[in-house]
N, C-alpha and C positions, 0 to 999 in steps of 0.2 A: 968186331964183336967177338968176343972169346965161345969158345965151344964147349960146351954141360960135357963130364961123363958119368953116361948111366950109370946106374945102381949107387954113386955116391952122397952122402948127406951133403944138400946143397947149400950156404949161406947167401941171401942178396942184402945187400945191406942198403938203403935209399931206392932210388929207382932203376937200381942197376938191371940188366938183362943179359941172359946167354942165348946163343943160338944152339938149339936143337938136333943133333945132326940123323937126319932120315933118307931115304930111300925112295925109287921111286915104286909106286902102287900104294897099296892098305899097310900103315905102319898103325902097329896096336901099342899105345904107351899105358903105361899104370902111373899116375900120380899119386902122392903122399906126401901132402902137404901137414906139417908138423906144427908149422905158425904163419903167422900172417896170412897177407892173401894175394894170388897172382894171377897171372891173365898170359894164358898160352895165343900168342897172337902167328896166323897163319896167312901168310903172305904171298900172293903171284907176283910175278915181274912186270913190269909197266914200261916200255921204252921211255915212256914222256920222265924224264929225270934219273932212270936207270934204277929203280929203287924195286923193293918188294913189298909196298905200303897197299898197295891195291888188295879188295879185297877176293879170295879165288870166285868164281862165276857157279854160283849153285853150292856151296860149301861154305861150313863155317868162315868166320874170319877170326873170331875170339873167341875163347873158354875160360870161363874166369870160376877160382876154387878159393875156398878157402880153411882156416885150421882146423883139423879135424876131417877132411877131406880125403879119403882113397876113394880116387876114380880111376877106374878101366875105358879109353877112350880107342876107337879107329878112325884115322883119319888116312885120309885122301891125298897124296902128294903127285899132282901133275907137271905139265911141264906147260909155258906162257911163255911165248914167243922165242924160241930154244933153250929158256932157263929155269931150270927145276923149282916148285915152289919152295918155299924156308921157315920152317918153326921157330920161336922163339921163346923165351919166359922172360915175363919180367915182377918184378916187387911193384904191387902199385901202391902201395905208402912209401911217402918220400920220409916222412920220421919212424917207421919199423920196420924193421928187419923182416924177411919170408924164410923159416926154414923148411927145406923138404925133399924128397928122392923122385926121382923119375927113373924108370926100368922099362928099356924096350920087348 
């Protein structure tokens, strides 16, 4: 999965997705989403498959925005069984495009 950088105008075209890249404690992002609509999906690590699809324990798992959208969000990045949790974004229209900035 490719890695967003911030403050740039982002294109997803289908239901593509970037990974997020944060830190671990209170990361505060700004969203500004310009069109379509997308779903910030927030993921712990799960040994059963190796994956970050579980959702964190007491903590969002998704945020979902759309056009027209600035949001100021703080989220929570712990750590789940020695591996940091992972942000994402994705376009959830498979026929239109999301465009939008994200600024940590």
């Amino acid at each position: 999965m490719k890695e967003l950088v911030f403050g740039e105008l982002i294109v997803l075209k289908g239901q593509h997705c970037l990974r997020i890249p944060v830190e671990m404690g209170i990361n505060t992002l700004c969203f500004e989403v310009i069109e379509g609509k997308i779903r910030i999906n927030h993921g712990a690590y799960t040994p059963d498959g190796g994956t970050w699809q579980s959702a964190p324990t007491g903590r969002n798992a998704h945020y979902d925005f759309s056009s027209g959208d600035n949001e100021r969000i703080d989220i929570d990045i712990q750590e789940s069984f020695g591996r940091q949790d992972m942000l994402s974004v994705v376009n959830v229209s498979l026929f239109h495009r999301a465009l939008l900035r994200i600024i940590h």
